[in-house]
N, C-alpha and C positions, 0 to 999 in steps of 0.2 A: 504494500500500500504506500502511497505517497506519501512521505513526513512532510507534517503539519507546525510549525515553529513560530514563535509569537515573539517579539522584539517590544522591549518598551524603554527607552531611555532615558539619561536625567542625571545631575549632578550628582544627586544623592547624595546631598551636603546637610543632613544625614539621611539615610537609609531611614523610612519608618514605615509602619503599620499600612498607611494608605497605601503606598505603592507596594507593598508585599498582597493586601488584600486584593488591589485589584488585577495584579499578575496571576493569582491562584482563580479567581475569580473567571479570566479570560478562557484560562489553562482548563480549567475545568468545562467550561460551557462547551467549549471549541473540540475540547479531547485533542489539545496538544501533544506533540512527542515532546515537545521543551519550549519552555519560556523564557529566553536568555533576556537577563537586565545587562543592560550597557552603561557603564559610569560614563560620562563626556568631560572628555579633559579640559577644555577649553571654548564652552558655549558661546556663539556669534551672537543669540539674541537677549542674553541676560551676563549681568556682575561677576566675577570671577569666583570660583569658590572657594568659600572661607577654610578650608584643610584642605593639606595637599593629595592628590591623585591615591598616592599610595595608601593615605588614610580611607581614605572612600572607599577603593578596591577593596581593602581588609574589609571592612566593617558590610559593605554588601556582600562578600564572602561568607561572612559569619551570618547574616540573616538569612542565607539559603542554606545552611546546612542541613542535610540529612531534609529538605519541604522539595521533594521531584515532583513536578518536574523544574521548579526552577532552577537558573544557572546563573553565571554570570560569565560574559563577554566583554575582558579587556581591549580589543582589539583599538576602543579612540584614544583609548590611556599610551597608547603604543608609536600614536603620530604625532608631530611636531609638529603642528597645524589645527585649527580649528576645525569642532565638529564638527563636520557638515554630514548629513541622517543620509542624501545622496550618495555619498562617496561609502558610508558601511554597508548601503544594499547593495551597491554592484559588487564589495567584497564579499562581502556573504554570497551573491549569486556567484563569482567567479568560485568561492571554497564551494558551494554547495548545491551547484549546480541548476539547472533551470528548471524542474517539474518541482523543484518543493514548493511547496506553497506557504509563503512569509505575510503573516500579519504584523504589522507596525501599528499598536498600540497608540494613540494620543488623546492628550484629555483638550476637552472642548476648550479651554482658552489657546491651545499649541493648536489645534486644528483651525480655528480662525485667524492664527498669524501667519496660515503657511503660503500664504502670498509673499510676505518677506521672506520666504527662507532661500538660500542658495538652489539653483535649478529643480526649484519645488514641483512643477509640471511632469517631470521625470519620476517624482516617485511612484505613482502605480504602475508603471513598466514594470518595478521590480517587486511591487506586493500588493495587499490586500491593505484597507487603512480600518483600523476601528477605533470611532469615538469612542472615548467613554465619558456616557454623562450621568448623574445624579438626578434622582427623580422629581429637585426641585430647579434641577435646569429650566430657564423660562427665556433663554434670548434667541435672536437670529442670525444666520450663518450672514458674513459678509457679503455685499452684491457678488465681488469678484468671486466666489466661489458657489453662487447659487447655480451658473450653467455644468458646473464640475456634478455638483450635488444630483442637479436632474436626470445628467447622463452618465454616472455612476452607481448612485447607490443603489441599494437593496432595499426593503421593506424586512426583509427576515433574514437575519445574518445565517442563519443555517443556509441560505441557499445560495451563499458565495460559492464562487466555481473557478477552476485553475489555478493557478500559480500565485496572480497577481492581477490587479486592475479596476478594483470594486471598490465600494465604501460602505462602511457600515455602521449604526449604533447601537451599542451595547450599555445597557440601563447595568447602574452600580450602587451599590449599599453604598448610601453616605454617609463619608466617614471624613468629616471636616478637621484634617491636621493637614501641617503647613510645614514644612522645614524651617522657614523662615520663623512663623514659633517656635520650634521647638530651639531653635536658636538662641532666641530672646530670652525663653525659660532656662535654659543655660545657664545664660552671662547673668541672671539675676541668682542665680544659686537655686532654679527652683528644679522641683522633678521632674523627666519625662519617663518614669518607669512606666509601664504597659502601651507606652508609645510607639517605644522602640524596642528589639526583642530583646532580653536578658543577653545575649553576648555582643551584643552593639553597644547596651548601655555599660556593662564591663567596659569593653576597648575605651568608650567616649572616656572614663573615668581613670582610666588605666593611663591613659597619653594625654590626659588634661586639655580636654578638647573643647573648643567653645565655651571655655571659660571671659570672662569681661578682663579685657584690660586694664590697666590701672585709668587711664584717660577717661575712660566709658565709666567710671565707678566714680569722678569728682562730680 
């Protein structure tokens, strides 16, 4: 049978709860062979991130342990250039050939910006796209992308077909955490236990991570 592989990427500055749920969440619906998280070493549409690569890698390493089917794919920690979501899929199509069928993951605010992204028109050549939204989503796709939208998607993501080329919405248990809080809760000394899984909040703790500065604490 053709393997089936779901891609969702993201700083994961840090790794939490939301993006592991809704990787399992996809993984499951879909009947994934693997759900590889991709850390991004150097995002083109947002702030640098706050720990370095190798901290990132670790600590999404440690949230998948022993939960299959997810994984994790260093492969943008690995360029010296920015991410561009283009340039992983044709890597991944060159490693893994042309009949798998690659979903790429994005949450509804990354899917209305993908007018800015570097040769965004390109990516359903090399996969399938699925939103993920929350069942308190209430807004509207951007003009630029409502003719995409008409001559793309699905009504019923079960009935995406081949390779690549389709779009789809995948409704998600809402689970409103934020990296950017869990940041904030950090550098005030406060807790993010059950945010993040017990050996993430170890490592965070361990390497004195997103701790406040001395400047940020006058």
């Amino acid at each position: 049978m053709t393997r089936r592989i779901g891609l969702l990427g993201g700083t994961f500055d840090p790794i939490h709860i939301g993006h592991l749920r809704a990787a399992l969440e996809v993984a499951e619906q879909f009947a994934l062979d693997e759900l590889r998280l991709i850390p991004s070493a150097r995002p083109p549409h947002r702030g640098a991130p706050q720990v370095s690569a190798e901290a990132r890698l670790d600590m999404a390493r440690l949230a998948v342990q022993g939960v299959a089917p997810l994984t994790v794919d260093d492969r943008e920690l690995r360029r010296d250039r920015p991410s561009w979501t283009i340039e992983t899929l044709e890597s991944l199509r060159g490693e893994l050939g042309a009949e798998v069928r690659l979903f790429l993951l994005l949450g509804w605010d990354a899917f209305c910006g993908l007018p800015g992204w570097h040769r965004w028109e390109e990516l359903l050549e090399h996969c399938h796209i699925l939103v993920l939204q929350r069942p308190d989503a209430d807004s509207d796709a951007p003009e630029t992308l409502r003719n995409l939208l008409a001559a793309r998607s699905v009504a019923d993501p079960r009935s995406l077909d081949g390779p690549a080329g389709q779009i789809a919405f995948v409704w998600q248990m809402p689970l409103a955490v934020s990296a950017t809080q869990l940041r904030e809760r950090l550098a005030a000394g406060r807790s993010i236990r059950f945010l993040v899984p017990d050996a993430v909040l170890a490592y965070i703790h361990a390497h004195g991570l997103y701790r406040a500065t001395p400047s940020t604490q006058e």
